[in-house]
Backbone as CSV, one residue per row, in Angstrom:
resi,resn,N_x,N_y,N_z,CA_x,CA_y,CA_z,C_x,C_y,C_z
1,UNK,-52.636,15.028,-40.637,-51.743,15.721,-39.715,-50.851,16.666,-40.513
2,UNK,-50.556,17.893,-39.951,-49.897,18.643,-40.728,-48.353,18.469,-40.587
3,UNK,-47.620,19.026,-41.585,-46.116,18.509,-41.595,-45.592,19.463,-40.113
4,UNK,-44.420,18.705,-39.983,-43.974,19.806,-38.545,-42.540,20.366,-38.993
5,UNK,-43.091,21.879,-38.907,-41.799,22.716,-39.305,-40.928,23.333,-38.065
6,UNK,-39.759,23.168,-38.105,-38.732,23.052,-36.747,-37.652,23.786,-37.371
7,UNK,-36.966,24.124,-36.492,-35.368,24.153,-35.737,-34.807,23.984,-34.690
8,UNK,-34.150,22.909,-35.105,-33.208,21.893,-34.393,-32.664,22.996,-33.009
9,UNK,-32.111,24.164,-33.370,-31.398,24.927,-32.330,-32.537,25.558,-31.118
10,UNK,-33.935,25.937,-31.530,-34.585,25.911,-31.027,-35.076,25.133,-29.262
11,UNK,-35.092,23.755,-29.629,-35.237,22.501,-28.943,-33.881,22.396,-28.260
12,UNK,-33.561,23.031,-26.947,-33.259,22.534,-25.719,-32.688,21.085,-25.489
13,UNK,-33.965,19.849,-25.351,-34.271,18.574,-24.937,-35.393,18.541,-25.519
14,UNK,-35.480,17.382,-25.241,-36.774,16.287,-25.614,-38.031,16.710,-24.704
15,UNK,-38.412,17.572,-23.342,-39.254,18.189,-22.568,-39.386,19.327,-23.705
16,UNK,-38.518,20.016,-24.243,-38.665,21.279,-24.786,-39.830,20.937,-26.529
17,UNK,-38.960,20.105,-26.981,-39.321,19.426,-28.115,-41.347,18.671,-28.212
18,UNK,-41.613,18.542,-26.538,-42.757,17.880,-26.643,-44.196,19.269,-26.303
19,UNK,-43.372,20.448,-25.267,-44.058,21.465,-25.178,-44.461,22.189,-26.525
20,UNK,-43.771,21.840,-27.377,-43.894,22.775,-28.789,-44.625,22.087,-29.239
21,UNK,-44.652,20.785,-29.552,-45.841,19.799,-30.036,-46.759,20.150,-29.823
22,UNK,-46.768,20.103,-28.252,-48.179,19.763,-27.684,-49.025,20.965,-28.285
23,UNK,-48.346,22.599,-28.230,-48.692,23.868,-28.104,-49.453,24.208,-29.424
24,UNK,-48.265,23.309,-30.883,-48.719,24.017,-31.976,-50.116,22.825,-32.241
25,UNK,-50.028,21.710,-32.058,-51.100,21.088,-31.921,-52.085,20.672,-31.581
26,UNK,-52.682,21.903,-30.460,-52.959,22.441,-29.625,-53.549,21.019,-28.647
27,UNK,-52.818,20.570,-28.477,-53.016,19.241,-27.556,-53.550,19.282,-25.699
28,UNK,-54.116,18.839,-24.975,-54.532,19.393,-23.705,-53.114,18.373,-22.922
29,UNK,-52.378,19.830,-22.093,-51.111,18.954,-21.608,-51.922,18.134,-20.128
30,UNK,-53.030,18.517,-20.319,-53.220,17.886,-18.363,-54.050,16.285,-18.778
31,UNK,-54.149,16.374,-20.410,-54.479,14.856,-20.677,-54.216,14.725,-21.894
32,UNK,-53.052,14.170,-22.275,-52.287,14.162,-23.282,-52.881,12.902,-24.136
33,UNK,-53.296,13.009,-25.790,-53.359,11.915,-25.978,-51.716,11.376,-26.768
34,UNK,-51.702,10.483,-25.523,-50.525,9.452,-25.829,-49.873,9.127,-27.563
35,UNK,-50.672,8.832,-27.932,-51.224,7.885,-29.687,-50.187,9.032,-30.741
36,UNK,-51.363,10.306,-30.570,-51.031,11.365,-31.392,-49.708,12.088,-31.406
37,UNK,-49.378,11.788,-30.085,-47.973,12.540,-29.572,-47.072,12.144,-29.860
38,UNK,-46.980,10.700,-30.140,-46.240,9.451,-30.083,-45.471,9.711,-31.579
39,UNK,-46.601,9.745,-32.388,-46.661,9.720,-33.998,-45.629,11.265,-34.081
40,UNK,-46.296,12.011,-34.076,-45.240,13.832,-33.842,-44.126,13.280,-33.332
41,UNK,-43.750,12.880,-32.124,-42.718,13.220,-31.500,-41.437,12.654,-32.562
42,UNK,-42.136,10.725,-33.137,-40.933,10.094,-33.955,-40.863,10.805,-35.096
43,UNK,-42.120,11.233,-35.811,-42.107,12.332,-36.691,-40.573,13.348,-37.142
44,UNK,-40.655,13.529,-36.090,-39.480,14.945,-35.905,-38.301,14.246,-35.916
45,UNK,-37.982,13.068,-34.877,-36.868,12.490,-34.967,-36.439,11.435,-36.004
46,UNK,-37.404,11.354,-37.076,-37.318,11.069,-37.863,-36.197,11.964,-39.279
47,UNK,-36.779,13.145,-38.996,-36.604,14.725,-39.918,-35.053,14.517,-39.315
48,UNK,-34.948,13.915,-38.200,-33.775,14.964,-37.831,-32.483,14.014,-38.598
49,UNK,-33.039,12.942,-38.710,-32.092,11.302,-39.057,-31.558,11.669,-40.728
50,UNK,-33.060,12.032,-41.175,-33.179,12.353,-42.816,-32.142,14.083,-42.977
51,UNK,-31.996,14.699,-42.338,-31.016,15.503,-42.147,-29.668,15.418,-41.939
52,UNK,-29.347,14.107,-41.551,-28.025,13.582,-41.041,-27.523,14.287,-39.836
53,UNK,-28.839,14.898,-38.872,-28.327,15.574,-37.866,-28.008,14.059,-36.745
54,UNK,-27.346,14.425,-36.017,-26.910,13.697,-35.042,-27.919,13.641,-33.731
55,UNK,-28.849,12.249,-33.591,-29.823,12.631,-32.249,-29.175,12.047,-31.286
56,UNK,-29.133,13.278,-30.399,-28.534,12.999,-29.055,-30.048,11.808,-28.245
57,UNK,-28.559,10.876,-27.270,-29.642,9.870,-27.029,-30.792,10.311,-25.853
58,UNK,-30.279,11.819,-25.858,-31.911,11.730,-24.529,-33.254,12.030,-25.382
59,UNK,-32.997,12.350,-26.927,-34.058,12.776,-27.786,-34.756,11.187,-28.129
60,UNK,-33.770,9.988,-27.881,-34.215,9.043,-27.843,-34.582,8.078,-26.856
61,UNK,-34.145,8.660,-25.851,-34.783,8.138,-24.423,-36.002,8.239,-24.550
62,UNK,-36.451,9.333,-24.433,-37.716,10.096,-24.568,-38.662,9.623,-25.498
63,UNK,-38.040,8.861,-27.192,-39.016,8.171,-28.024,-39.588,7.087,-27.311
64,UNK,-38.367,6.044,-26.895,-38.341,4.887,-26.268,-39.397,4.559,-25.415
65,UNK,-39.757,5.733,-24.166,-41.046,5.768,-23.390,-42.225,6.266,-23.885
66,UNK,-42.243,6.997,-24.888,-43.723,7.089,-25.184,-43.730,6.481,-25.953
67,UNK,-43.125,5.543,-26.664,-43.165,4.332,-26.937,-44.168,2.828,-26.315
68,UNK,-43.362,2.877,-25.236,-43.681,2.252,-23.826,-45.008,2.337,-23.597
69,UNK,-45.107,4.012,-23.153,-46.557,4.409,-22.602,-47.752,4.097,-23.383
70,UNK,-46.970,3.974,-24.651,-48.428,4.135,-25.898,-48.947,2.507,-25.931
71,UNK,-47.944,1.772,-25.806,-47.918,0.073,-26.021,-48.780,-0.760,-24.218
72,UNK,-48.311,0.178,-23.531,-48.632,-0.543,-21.918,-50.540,0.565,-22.264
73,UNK,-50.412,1.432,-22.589,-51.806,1.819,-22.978,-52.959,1.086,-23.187
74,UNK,-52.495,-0.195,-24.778,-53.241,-0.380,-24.818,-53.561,-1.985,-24.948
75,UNK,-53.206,-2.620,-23.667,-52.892,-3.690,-22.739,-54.566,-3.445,-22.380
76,UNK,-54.988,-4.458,-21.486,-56.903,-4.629,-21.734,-56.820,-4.028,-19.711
77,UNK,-55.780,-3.785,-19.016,-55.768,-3.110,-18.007,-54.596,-2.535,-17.840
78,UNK,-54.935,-1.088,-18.383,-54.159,-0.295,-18.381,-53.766,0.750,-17.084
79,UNK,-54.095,0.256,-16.203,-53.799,1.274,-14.967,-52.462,1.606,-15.315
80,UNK,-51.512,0.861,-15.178,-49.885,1.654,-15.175,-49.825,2.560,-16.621
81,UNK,-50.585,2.157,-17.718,-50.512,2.546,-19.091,-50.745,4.628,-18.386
82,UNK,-52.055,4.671,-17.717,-52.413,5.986,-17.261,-51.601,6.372,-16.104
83,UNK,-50.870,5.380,-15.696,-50.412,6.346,-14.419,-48.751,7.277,-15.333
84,UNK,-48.101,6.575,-15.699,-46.677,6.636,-16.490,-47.581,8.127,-17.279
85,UNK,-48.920,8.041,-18.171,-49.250,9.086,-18.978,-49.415,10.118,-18.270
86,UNK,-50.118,10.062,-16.970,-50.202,11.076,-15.528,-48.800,11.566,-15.179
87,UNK,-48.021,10.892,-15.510,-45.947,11.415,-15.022,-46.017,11.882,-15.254
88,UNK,-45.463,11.148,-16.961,-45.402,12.526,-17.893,-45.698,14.033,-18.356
89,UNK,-47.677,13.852,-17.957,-47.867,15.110,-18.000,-47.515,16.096,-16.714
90,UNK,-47.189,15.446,-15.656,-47.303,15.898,-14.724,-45.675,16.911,-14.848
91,UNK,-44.661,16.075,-15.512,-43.250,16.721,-15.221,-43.324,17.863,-16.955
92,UNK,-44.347,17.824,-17.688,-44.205,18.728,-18.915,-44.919,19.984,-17.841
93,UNK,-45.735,19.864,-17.307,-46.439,20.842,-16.723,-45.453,21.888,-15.807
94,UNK,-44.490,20.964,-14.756,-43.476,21.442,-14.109,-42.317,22.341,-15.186
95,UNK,-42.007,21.637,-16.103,-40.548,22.191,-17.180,-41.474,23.716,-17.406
96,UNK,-42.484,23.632,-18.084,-43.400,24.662,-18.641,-43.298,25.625,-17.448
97,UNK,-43.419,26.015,-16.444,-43.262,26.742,-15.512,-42.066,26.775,-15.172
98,UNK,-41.043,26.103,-15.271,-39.917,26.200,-14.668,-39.352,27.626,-16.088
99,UNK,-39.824,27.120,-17.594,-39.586,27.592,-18.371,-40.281,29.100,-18.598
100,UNK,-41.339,29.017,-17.937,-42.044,30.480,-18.138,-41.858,31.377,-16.686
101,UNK,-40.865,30.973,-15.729,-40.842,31.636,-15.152,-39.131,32.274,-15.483
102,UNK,-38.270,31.217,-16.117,-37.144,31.667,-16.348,-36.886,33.154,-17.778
103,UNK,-37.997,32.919,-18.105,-38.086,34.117,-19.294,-38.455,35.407,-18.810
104,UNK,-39.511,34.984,-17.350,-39.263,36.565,-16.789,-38.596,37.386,-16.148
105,UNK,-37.526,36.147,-15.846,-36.503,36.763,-14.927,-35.317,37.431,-16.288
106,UNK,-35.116,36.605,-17.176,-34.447,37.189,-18.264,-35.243,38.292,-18.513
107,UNK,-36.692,38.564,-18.944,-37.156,39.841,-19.708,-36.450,40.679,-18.404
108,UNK,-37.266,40.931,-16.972,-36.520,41.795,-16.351,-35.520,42.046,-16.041
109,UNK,-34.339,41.581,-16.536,-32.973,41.730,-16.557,-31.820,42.712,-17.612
110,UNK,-33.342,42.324,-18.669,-32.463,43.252,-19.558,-32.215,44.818,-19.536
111,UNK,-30.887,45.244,-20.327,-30.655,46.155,-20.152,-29.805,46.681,-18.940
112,UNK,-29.443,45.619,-18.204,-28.886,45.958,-17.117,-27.236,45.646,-17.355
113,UNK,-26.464,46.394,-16.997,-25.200,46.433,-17.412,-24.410,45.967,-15.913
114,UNK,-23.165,45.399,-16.411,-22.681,44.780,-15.377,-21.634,45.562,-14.975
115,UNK,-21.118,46.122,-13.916,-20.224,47.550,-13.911,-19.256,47.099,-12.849
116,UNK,-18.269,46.682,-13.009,-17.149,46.219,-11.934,-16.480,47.549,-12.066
117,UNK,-15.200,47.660,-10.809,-14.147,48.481,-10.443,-12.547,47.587,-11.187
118,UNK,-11.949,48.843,-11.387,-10.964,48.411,-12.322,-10.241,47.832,-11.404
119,UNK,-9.230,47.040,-11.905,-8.376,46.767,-11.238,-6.958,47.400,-10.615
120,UNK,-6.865,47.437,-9.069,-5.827,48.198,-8.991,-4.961,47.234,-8.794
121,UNK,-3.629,47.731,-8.741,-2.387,47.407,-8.023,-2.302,47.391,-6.989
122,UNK,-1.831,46.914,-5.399,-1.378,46.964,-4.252,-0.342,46.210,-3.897
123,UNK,0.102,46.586,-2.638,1.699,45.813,-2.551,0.768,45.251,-1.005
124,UNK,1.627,43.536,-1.096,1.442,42.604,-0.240,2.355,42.411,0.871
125,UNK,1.551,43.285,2.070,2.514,43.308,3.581,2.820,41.145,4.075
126,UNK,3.605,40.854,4.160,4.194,39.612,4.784,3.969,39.127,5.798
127,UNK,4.182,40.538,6.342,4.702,40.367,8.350,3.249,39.890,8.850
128,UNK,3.589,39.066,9.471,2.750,38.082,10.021,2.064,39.222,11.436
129,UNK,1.628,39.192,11.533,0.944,40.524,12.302,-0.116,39.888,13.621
130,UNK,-0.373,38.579,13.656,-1.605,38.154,14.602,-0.951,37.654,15.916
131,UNK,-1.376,38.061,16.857,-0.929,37.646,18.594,-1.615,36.770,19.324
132,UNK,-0.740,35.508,19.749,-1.272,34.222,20.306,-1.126,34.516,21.410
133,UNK,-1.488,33.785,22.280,-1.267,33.222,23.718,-0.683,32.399,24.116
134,UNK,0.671,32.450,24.801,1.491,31.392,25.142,0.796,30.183,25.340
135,UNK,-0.336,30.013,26.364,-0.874,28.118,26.257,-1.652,28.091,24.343
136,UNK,-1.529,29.189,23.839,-2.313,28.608,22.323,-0.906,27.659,21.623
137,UNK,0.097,28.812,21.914,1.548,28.038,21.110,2.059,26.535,21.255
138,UNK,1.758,26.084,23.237,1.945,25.228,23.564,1.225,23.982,22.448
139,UNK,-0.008,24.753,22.940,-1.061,23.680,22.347,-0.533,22.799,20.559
140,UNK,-0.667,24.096,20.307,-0.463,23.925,19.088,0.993,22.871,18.594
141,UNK,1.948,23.071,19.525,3.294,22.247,19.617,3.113,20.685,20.204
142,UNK,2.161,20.817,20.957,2.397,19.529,21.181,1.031,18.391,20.293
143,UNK,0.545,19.151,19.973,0.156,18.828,18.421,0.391,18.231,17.482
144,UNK,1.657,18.994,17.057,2.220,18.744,16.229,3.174,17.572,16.390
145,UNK,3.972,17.942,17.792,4.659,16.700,17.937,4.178,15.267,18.095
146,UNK,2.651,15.219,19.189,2.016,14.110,18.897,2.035,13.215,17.536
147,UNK,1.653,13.789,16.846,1.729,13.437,15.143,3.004,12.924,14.745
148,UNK,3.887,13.507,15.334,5.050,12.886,14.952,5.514,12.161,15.688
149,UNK,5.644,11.902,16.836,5.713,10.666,17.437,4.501,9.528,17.098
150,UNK,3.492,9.715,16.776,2.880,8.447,15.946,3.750,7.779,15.147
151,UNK,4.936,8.280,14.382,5.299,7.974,12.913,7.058,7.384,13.760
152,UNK,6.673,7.507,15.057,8.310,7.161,15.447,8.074,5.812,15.343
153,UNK,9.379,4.669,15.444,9.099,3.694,15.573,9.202,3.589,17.274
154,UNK,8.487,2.097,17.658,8.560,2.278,19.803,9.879,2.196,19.631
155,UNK,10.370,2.320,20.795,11.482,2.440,21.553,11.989,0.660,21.881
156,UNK,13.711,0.499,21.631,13.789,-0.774,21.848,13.518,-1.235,23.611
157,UNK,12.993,-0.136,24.441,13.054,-0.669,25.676,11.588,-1.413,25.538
158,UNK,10.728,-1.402,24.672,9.519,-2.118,23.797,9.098,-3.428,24.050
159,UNK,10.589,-3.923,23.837,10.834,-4.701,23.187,11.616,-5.827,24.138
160,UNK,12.084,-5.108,25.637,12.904,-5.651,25.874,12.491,-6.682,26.539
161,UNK,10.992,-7.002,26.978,10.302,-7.681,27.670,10.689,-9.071,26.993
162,UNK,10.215,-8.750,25.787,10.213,-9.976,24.795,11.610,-10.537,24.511
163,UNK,12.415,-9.469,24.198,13.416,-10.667,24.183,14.399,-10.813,25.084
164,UNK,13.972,-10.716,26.525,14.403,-11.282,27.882,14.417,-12.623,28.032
165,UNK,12.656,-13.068,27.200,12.366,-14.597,27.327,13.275,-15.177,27.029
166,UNK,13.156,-16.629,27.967,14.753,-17.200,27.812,13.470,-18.629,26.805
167,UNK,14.193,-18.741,25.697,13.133,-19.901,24.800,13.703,-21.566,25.375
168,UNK,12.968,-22.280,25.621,13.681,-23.700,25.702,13.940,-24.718,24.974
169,UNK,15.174,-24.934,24.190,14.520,-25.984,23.369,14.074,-27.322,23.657
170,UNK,13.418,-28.195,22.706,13.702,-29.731,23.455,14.333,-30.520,23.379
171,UNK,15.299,-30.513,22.605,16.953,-30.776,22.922,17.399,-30.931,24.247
172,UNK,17.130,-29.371,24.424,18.284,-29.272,25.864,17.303,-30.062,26.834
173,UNK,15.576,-29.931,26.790,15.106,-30.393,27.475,15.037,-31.787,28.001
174,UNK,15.289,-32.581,26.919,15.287,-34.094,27.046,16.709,-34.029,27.541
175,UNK,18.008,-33.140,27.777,18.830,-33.634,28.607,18.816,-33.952,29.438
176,UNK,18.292,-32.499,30.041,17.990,-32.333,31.663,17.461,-33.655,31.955
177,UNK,15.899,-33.810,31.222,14.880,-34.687,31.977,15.803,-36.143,32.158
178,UNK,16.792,-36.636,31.188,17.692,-37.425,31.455,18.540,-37.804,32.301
179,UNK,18.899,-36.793,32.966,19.573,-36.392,33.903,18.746,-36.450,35.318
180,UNK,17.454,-36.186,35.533,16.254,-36.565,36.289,16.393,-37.451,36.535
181,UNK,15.589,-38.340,35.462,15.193,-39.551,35.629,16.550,-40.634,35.613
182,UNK,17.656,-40.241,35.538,18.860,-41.412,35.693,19.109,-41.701,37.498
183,UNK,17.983,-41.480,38.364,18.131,-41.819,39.588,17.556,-43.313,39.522
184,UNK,17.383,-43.470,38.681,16.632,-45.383,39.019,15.178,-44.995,39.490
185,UNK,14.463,-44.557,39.637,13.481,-44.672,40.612,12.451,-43.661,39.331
186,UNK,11.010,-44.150,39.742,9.930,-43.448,39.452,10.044,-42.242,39.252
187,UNK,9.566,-41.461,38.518,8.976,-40.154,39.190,7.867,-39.685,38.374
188,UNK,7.446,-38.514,38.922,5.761,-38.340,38.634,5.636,-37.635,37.621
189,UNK,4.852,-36.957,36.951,4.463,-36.174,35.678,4.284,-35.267,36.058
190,UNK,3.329,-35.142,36.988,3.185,-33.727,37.691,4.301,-33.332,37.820
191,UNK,5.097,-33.693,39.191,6.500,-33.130,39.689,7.316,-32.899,38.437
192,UNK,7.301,-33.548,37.141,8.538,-33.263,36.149,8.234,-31.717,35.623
193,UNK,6.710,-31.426,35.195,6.174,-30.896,34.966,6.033,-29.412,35.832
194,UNK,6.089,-29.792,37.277,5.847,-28.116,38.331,7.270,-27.980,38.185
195,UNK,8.270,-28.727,38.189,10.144,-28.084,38.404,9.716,-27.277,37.102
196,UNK,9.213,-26.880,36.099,9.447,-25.633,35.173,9.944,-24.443,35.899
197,UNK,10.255,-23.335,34.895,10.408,-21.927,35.423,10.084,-21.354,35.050
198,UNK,9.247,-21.528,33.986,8.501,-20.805,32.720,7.969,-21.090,31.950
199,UNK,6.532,-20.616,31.250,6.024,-21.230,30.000,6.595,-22.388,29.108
200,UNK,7.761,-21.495,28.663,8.499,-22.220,27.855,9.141,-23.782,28.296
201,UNK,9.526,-23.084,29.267,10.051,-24.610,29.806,8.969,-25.876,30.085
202,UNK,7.947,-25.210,30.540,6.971,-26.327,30.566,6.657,-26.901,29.530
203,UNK,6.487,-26.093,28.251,5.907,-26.654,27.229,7.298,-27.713,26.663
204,UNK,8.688,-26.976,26.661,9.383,-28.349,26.219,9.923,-29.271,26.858
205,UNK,9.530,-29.306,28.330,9.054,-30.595,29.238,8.215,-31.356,29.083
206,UNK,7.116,-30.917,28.098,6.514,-32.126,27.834,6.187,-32.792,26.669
207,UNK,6.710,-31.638,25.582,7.059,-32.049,24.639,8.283,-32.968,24.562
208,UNK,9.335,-32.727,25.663,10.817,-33.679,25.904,9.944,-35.198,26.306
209,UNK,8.937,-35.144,27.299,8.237,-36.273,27.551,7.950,-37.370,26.612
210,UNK,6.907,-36.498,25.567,6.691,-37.309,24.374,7.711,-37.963,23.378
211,UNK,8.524,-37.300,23.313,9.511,-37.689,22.283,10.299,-39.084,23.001
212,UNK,10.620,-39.101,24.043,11.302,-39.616,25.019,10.578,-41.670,25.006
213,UNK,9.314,-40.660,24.809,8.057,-41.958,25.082,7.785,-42.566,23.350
214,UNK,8.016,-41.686,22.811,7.986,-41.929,21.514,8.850,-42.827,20.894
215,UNK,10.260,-42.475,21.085,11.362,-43.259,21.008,11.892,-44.639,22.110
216,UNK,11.015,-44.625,22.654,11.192,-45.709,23.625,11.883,-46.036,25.093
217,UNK,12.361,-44.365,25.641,13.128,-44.423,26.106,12.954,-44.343,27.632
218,UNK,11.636,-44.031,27.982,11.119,-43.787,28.763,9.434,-44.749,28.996
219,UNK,9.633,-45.328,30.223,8.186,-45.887,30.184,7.042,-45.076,31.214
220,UNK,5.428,-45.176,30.808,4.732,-44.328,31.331,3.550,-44.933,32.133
221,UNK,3.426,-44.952,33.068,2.344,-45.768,33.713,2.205,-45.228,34.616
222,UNK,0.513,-46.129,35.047,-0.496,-45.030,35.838,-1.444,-44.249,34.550
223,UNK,-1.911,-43.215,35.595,-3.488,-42.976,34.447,-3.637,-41.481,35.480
224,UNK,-4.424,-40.773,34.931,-4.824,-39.185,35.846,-3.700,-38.764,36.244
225,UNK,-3.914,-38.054,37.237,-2.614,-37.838,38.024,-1.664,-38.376,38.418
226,UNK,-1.967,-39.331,38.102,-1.037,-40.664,39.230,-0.002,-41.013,37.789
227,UNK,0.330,-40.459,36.970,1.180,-40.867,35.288,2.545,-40.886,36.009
228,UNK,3.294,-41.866,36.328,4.183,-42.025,36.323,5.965,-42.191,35.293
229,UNK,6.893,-41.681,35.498,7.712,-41.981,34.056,8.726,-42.544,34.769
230,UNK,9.696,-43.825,34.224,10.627,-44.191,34.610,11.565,-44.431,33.090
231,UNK,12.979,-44.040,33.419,13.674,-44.394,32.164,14.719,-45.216,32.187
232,UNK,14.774,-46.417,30.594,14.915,-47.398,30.492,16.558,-47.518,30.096
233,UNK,16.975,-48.533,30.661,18.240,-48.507,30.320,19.094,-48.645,28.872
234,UNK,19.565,-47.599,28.722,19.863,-48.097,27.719,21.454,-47.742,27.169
235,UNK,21.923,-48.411,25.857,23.722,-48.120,26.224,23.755,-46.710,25.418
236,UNK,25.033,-46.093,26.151,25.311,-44.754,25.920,25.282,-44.393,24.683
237,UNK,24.929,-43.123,24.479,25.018,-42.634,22.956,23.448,-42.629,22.163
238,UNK,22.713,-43.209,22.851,21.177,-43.353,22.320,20.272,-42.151,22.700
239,UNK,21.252,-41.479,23.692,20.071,-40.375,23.840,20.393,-39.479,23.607
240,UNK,21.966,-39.684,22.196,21.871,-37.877,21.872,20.647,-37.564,21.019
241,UNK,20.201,-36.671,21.029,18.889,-36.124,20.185,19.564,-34.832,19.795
242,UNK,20.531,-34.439,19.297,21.468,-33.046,18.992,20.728,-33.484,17.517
């Protein structure tokens, strides 16, 4: 094999670097032998190491796979070995045209001079000069204001729903229900339960229930609907729950 004489500035990439191979060695690009190419290509990037030039890593991407290609080659079924060698030639074939068509657009170019107008001076009118249409202005205003009322916070009338709610505690609730049930007599769960006036109140009506039943103060009998509560006597002062 003959030595390979180069310049580095020459070579583009590693596509550029393999067209010159192929060309001076007069290699067939539409069936490349893999083997021979392989040997040239590290060849060079070899030269370039022993130079202390710096190889950029796509000059070594490029070893790496025909590397690859040459090794999956010669595997005892090589279909992928030929298809990867079919790429390859297939995208040197593309660069090569991409490359011989870009040289003719340079040859016919030359000589052609690039001829701009000098630069002048002018003075920059301000005045806003363009005429809307009163519904364009509208438009455009309430636009704008939309946007900014996004960024308002709501309004406390918002708000006022919520804190109208009157909350109950069950404190106060186990008074009341105390106050209920100090007639001596039965009464029902249901009925303690429908006198609510509100969510709230219901819920710490029966939360007042439990606690009531919890602490002993209240007895509960019956079953379904029929839950009866009666409360138990007991001496004063036992049912503060404050």
């Amino acid at each position: 094999m003959s030595a390979i004489n180069y310049k580095i500035e020459v070579f583009e990439g590693p596509m550029d670097l393999l067209l010159h191979l192929i060309s001076k060695h007069k290699l067939n690009i539409y069936d490349i032998p893999i083997s021979e190419l392989v040997e040239q290509y590290l060849g060079y990037v070899e030269q370039m190491k022993d130079a202390d030039l710096e190889v950029a890593s796509e000059f070594l991407e490029m070893a790496a796979r025909l590397v690859y290609i040459k090794t999956v080659s010669l595997l005892p079924v090589y279909d992928e070995g030929e298809k990867l060698r079919k790429e390859l030639s297939g995208e040197l074939i593309e660069y090569a045209e991409c490359k011989r068509v870009a040289q003719l657009l340079s040859s016919q170019t030359e000589g052609f001079n690039c001829i701009g107008r000098p630069q002048e001076a002018y003075e920059v009118d301000m005045t806003y000069t363009r005429i809307h249409e009163s519904l364009e202005l509208l438009n455009a205003y309430l636009r704008v204001v939309g946007k900014r009322l996004r960024k308002i916070p709501p309004p406390l009338d918002s708000f006022r729903v919520i804190v109208q709610k009157k909350i109950v505690s069950v404190s106060s609730k186990i008074k009341s229900l105390v106050t209920v049930l100090s007639n001596g007599k039965k009464n029902r769960f249901s009925d303690i339960i429908l006198m609510s006036e509100s969510r709230s109140d219901m819920v710490a009506a029966f939360l007042a229930i439990l606690e009531l039943a919890k602490t002993k103060h209240v007895v509960l009998s019956g079953q379904g609907d029929n839950i009866e509560i009666e409360l138990i006597k007991v001496p004063e002062g036992e049912l503060d729950f404050d």
